[in-house]
LUMMAR-232168 format. One line per 8 residues: number of its first residue (from 1); for each residue x, y, z of N, C-alpha, C, O. Coordinates in Angstrom, 1 decimal, m for minus. Each point is the difference from the previous one (the first is absolute). Example, Ala and Ser with C-alpha at 12.3 -4.5 7.8 and 13.67 -1.06 7.14 Angstrom:
# LUMMAR-232168
1> 13.2/m5.7/7.8/m0.9/1.2/0.0/0.9/1.2/0.0/1.0/0.0/0.7 ~ m1.4/1.1/m1.4/0.9/1.1/0.0/m0.8/1.1/0.8/0.5/1.1/0.1 .
# end
This chain:
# LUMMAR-232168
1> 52.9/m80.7/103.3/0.3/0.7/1.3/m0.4/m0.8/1.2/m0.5/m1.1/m0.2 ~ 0.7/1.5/1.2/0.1/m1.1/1.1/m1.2/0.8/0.6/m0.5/1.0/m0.5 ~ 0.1/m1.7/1.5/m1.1/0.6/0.8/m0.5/1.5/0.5/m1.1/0.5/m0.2 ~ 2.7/0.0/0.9/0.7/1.2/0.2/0.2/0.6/m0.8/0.5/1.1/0.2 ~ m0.8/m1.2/m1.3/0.0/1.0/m1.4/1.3/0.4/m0.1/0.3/1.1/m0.4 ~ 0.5/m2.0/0.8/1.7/0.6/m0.4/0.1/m1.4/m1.1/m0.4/m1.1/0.3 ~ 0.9/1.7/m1.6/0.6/m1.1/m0.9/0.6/m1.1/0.1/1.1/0.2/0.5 ~ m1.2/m1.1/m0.7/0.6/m1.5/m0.2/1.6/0.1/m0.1/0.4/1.1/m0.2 .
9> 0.3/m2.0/0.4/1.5/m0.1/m0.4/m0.3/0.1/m1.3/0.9/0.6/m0.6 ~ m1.6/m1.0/0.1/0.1/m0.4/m1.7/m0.6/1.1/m0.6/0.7/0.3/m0.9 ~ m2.0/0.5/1.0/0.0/1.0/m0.3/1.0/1.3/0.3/0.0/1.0/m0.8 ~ 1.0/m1.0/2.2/0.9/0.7/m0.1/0.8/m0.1/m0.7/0.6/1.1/0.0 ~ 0.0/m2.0/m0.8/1.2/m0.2/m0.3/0.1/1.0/m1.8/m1.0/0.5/m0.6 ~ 2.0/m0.5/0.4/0.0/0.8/m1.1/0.1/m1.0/m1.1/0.5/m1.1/0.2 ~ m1.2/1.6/m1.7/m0.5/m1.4/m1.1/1.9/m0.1/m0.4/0.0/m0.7/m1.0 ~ 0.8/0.8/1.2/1.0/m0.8/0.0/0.5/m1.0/0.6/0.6/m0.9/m0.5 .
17> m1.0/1.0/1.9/0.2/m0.4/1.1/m0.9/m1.0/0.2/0.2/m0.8/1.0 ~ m1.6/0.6/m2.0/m1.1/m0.9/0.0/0.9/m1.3/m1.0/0.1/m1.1/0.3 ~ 0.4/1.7/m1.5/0.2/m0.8/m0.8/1.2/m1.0/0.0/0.3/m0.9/m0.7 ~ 0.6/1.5/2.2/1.0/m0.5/0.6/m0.3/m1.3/0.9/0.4/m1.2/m0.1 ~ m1.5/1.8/1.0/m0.5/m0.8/0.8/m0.9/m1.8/m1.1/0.0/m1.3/0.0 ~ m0.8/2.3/m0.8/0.0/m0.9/m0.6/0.2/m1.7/m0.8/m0.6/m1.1/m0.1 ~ 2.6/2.3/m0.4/0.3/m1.1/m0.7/0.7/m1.1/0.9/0.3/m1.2/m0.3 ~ 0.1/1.9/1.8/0.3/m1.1/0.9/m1.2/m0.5/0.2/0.2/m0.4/1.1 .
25> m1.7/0.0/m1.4/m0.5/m0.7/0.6/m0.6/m1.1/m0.9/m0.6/m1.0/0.4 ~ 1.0/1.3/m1.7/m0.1/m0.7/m1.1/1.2/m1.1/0.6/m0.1/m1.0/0.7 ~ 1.2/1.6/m1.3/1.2/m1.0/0.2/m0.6/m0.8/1.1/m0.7/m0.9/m0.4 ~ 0.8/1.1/1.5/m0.3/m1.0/1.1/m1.4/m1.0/m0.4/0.1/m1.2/0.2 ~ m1.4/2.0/m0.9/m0.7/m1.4/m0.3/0.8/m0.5/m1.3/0.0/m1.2/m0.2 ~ 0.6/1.9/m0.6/0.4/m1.1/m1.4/1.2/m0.9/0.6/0.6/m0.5/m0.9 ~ m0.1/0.1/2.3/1.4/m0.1/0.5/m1.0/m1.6/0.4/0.5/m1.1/m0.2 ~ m1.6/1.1/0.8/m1.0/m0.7/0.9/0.9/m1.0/0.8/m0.1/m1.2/0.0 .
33> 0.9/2.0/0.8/0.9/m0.7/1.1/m0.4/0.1/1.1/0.5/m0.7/0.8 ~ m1.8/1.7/m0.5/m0.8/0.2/1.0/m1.4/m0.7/0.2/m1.0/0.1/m0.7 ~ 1.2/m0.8/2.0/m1.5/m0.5/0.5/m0.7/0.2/m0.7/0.4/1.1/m0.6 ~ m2.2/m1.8/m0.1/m0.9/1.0/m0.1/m0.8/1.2/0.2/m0.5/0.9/m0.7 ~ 0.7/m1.5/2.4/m0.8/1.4/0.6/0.5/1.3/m0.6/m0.6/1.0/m0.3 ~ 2.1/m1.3/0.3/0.6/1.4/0.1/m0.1/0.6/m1.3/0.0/1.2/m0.2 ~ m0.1/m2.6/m1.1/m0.2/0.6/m1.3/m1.3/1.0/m0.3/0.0/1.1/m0.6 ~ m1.2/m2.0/1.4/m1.1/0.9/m0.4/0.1/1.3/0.8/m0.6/1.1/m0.4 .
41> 1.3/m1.1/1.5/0.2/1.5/0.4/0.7/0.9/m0.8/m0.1/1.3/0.1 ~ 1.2/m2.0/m1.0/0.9/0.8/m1.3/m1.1/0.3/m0.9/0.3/1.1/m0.5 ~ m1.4/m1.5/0.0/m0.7/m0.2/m1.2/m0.8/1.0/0.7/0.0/0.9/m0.9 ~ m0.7/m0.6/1.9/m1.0/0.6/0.7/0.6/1.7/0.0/m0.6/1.0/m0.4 ~ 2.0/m1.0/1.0/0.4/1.0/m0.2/0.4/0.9/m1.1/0.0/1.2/m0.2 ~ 0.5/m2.4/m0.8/0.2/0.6/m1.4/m1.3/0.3/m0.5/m0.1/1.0/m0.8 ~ m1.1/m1.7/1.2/m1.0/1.0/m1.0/m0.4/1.1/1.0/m1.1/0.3/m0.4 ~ 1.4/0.2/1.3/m0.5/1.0/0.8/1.2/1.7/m0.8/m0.2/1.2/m0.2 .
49> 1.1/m2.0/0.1/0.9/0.9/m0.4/m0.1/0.3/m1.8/0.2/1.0/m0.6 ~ m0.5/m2.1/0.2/m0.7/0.2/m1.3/m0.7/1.0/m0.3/0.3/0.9/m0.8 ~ m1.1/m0.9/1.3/m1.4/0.9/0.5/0.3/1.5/m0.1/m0.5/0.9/m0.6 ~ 1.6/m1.0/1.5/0.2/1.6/0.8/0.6/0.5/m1.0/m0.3/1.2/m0.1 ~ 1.5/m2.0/m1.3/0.9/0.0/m0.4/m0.9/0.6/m1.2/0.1/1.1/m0.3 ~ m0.9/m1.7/m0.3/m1.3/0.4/m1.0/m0.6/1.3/0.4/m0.2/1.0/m0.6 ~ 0.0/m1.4/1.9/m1.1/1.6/0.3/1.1/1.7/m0.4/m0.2/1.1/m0.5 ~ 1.2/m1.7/0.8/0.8/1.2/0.2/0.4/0.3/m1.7/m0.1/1.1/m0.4 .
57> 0.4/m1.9/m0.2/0.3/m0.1/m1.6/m1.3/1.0/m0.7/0.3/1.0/m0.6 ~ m1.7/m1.4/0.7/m1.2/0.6/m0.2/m0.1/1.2/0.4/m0.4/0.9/m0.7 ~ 0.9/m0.8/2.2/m0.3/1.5/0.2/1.6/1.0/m0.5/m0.1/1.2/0.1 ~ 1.5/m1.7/m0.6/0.5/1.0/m0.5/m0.2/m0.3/m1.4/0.9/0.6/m0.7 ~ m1.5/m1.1/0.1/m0.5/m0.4/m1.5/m1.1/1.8/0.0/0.1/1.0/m0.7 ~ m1.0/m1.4/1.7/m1.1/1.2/m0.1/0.7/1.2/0.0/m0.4/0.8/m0.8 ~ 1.7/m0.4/1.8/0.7/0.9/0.1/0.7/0.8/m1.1/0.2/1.2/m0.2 ~ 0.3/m2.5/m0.6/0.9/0.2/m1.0/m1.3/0.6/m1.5/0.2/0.8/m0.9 .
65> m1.0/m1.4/1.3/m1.1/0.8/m1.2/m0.2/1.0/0.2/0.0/0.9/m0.9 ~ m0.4/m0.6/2.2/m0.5/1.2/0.0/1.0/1.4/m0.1/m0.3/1.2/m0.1 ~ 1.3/m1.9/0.0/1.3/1.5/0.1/0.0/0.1/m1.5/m0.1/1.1/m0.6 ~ 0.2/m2.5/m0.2/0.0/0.1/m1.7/m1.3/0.8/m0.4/0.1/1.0/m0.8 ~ m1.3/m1.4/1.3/m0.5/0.8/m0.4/m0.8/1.6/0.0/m0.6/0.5/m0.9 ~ 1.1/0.1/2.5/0.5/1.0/0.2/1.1/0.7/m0.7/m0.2/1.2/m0.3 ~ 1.2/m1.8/m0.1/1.1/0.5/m1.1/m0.7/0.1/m1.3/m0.1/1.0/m0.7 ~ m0.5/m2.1/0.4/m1.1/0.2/m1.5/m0.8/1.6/m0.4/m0.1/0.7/m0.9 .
73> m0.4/m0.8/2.3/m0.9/0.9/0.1/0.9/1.6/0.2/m0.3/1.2/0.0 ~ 1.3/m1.8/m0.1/1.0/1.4/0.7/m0.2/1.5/0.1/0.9/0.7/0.5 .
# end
């Protein structure tokens, strides 16, 4: 989150929309047609989005258990 406590572009985005962004930023460093600078800003970004892309996986992983095992418990 940003300072303002309003979410990031990247935490807003939706985990499809993470893994979109993503895979354009893969391509572009596996492409390395770009400056340095700009690669490690691709590399810097992809793991930020990594991150977000993981956090959100974990927390509907926890989601998805808990409904299974609420239905268990039925």
């Amino acid at each position: 989150m940003s300072a303002a406590g309003t979410p990031s572009p990247v935490e807003a985005a939706r985990f499809e929309d993470l893994l979109a962004t993503l895979e354009k930023t893969i391509a572009e460093l596996s492409s390395g047609a770009a400056p340095l600078e700009e690669l490690v800003a691709a590399h810097q970004r992809a793991v930020r989005i990594l991150a977000e892309a993981q956090a959100r996986l974990d927390e509907l992983k926890a989601r998805a258990d808990q409904i299974a095992q609420s239905l268990k418990d039925g």
